[in-house]
N, CA, C and O of each residue as an XYZ file, in Angstrom:
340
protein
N      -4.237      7.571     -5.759
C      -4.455      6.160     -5.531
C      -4.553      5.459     -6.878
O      -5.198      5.906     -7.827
N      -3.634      3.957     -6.886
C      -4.014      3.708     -7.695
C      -5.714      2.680     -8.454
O      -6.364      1.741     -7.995
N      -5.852      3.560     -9.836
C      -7.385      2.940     -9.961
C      -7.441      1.798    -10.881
O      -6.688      1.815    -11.855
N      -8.370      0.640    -10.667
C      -8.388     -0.073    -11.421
C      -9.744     -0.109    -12.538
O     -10.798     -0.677    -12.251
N      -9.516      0.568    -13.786
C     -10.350      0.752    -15.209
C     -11.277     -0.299    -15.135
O     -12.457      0.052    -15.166
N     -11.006     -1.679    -15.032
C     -11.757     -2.160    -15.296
C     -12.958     -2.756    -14.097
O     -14.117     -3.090    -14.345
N     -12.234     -2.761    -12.699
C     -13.379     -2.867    -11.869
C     -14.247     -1.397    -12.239
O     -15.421     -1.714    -12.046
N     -14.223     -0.315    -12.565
C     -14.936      0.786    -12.242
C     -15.615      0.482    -13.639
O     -16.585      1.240    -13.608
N     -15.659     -0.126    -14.731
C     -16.460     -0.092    -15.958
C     -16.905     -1.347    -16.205
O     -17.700     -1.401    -17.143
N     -16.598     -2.604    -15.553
C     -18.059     -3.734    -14.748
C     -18.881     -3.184    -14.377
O     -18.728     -2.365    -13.471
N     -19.994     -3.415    -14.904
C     -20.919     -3.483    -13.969
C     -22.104     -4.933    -12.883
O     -22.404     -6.072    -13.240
N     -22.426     -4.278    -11.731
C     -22.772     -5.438    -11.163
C     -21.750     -5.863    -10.073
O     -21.933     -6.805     -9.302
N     -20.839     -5.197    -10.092
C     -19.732     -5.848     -9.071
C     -20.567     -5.445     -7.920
O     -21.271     -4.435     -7.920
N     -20.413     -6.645     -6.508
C     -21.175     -6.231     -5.165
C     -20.091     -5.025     -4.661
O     -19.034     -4.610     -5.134
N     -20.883     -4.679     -3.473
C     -20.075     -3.033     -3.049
C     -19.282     -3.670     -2.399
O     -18.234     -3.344     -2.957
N     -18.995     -4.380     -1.583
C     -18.277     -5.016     -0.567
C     -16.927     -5.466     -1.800
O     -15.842     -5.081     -1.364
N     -16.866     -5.817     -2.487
C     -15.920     -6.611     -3.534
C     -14.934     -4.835     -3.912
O     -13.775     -4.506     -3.660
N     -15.949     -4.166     -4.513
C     -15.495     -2.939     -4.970
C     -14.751     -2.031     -3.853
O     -13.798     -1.299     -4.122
N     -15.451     -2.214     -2.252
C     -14.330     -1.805     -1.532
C     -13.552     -2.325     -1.281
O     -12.538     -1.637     -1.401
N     -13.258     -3.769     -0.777
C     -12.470     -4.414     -0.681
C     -10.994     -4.059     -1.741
O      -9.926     -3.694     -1.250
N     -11.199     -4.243     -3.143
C     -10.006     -3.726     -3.876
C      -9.487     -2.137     -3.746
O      -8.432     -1.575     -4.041
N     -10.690     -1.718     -3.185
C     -10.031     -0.217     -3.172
C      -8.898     -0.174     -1.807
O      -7.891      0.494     -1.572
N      -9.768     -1.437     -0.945
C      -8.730     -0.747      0.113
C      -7.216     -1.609      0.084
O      -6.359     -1.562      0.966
N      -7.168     -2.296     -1.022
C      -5.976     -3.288     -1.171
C      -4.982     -2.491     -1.861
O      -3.821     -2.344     -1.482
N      -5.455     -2.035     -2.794
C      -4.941     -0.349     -3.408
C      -4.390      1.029     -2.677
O      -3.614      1.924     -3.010
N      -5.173      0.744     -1.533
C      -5.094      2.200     -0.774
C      -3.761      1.730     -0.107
O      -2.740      2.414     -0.037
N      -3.951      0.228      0.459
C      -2.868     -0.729      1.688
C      -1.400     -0.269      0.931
O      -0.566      0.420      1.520
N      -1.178     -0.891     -0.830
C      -0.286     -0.810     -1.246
C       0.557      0.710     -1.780
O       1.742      0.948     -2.016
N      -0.663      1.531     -1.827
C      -0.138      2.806     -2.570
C       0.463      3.676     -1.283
O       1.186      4.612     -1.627
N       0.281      3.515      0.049
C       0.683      3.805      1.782
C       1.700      2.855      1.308
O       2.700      3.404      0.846
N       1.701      1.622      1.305
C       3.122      0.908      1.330
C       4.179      1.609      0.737
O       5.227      1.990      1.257
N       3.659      1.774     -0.764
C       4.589      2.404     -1.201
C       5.316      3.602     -1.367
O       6.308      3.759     -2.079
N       4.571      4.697     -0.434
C       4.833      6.012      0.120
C       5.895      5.680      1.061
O       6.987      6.241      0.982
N       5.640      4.801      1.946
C       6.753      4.635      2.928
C       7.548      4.427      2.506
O       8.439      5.275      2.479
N       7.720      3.217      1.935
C       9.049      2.631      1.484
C      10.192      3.889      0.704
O      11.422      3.879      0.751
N       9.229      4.971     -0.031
C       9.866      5.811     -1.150
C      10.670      6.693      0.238
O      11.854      7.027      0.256
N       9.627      6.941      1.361
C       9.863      7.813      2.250
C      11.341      7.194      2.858
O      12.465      7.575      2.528
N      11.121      6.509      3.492
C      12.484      5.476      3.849
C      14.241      5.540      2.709
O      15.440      5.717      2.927
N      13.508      5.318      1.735
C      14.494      5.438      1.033
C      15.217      3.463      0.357
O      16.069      2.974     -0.385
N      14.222      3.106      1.197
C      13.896      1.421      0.860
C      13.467      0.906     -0.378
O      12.446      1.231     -0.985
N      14.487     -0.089     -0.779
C      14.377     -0.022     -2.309
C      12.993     -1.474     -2.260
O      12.598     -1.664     -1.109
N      12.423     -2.254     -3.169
C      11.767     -3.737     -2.777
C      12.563     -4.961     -2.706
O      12.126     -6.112     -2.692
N      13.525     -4.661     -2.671
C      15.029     -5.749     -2.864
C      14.912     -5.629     -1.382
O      14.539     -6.674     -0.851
N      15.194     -4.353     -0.351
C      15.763     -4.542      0.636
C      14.500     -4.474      1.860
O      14.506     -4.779      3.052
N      13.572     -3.994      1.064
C      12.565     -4.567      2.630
C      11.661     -6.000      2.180
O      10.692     -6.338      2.858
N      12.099     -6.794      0.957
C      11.841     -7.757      1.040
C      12.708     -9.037      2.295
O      12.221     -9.928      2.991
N      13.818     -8.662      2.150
C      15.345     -8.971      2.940
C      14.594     -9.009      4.454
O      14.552    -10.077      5.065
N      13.930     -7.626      5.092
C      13.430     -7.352      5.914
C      12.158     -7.904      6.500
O      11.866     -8.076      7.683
N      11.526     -8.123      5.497
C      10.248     -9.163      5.673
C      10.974    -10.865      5.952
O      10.710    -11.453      7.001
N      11.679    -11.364      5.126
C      11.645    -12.264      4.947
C      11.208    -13.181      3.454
O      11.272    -14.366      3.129
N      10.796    -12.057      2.869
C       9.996    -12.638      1.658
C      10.860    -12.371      0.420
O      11.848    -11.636      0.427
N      10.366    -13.075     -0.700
C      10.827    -12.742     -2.159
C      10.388    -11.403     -2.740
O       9.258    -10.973     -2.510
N      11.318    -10.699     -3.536
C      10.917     -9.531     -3.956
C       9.609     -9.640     -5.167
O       8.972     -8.681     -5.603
N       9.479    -10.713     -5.447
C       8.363    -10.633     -6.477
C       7.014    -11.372     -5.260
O       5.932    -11.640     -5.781
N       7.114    -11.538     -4.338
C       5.747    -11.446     -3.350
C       5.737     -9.434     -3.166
O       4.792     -8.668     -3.352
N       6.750     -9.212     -2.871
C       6.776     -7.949     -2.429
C       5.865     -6.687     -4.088
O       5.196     -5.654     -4.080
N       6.348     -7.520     -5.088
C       6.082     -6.525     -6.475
C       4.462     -6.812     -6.225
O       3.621     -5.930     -6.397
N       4.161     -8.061     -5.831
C       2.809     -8.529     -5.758
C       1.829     -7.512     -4.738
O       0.780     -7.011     -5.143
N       2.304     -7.337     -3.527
C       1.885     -6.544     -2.554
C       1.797     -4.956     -2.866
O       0.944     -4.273     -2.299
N       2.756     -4.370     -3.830
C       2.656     -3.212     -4.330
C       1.838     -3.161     -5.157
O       1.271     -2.070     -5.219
N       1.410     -4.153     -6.082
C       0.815     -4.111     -7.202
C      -1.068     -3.365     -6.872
O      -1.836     -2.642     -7.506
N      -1.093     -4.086     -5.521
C      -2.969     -3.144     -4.842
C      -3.795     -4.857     -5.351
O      -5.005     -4.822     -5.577
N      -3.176     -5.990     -5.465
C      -3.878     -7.053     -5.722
C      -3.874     -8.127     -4.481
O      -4.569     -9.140     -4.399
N      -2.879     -7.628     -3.507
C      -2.694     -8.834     -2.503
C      -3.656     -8.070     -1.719
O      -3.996     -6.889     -1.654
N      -4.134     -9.713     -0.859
C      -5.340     -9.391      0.546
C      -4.907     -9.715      1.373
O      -4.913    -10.903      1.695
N      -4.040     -8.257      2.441
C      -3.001     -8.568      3.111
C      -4.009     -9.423      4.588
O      -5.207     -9.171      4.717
N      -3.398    -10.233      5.394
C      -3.714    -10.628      6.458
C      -3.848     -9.733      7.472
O      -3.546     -8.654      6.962
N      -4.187     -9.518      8.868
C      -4.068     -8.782      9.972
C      -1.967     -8.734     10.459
O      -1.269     -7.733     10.619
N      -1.490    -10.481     10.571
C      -0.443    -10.714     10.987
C       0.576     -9.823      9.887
O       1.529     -9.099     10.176
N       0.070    -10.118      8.670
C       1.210     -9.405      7.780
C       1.430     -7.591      7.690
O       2.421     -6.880      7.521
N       0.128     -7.346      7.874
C      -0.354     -5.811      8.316
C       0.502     -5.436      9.722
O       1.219     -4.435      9.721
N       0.409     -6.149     10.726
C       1.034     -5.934     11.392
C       3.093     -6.324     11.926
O       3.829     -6.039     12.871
N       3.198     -7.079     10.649
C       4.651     -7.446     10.689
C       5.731     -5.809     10.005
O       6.700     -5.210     10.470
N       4.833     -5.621      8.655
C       4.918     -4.832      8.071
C       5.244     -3.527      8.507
O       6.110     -2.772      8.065
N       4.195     -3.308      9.711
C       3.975     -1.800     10.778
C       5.428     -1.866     11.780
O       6.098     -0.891     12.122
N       5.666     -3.223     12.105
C       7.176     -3.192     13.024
C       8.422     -3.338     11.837
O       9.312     -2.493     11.931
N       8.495     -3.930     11.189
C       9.169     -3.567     10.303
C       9.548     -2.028      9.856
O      10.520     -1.277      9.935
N       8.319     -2.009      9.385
C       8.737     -0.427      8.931
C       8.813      0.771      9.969
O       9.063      1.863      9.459
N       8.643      0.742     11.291
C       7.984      1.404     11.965
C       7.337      2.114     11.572
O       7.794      3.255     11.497
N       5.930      1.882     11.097
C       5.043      3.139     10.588
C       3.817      1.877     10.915
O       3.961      0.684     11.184
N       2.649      2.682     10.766
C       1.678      2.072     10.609
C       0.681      2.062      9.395
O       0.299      3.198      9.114
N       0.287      1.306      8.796
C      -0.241      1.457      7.529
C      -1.816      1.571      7.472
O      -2.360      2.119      6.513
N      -2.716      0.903      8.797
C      -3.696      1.056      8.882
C      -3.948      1.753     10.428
O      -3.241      1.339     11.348
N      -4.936      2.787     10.691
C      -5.227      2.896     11.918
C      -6.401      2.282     12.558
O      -7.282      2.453     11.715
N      -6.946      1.645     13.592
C      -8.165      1.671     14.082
C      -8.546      2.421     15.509
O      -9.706      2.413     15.920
């Protein structure tokens, strides 16, 4: 997964904040397993979304706070699911 240096050597960050990025990290680093799995380059499941490939670099990056709707556009899109409940 990827880690971010400098949230982990703040100190004081609330826990809720600190999970929150972890799981934006976790969202994108699954994104990007699939996509590798697929064989989907970010050019072409941007095409697939609908979106620009630099929203898409954004979403890989573990910095976007994906929505429920986009979480779930994403899951039919790709057919996979990225989160379970």
């Amino acid at each position: 997964m990827k880690t971010n240096v400098y949230l982990e050597s703040v100190q004081g960050i609330p826990p809720e904040i600190q999970k929150e990025t972890m799981m934006c990290f976790g969202i994108s680093d699954k994104l990007s397993r699939i996509l590798e799995d697929k064989g989907l380059t970010q050019k072409e499941f941007a095409k697939r979304m609908g979106k620009s490939e630099s929203e898409i670099s954004v979403w890989l990056s573990g910095q976007h706070n994906f929505t429920i709707r986009t979480l779930a556009k994403i899951s039919i899109v790709l057919q996979n699911d990225l989160i379970h409940i």
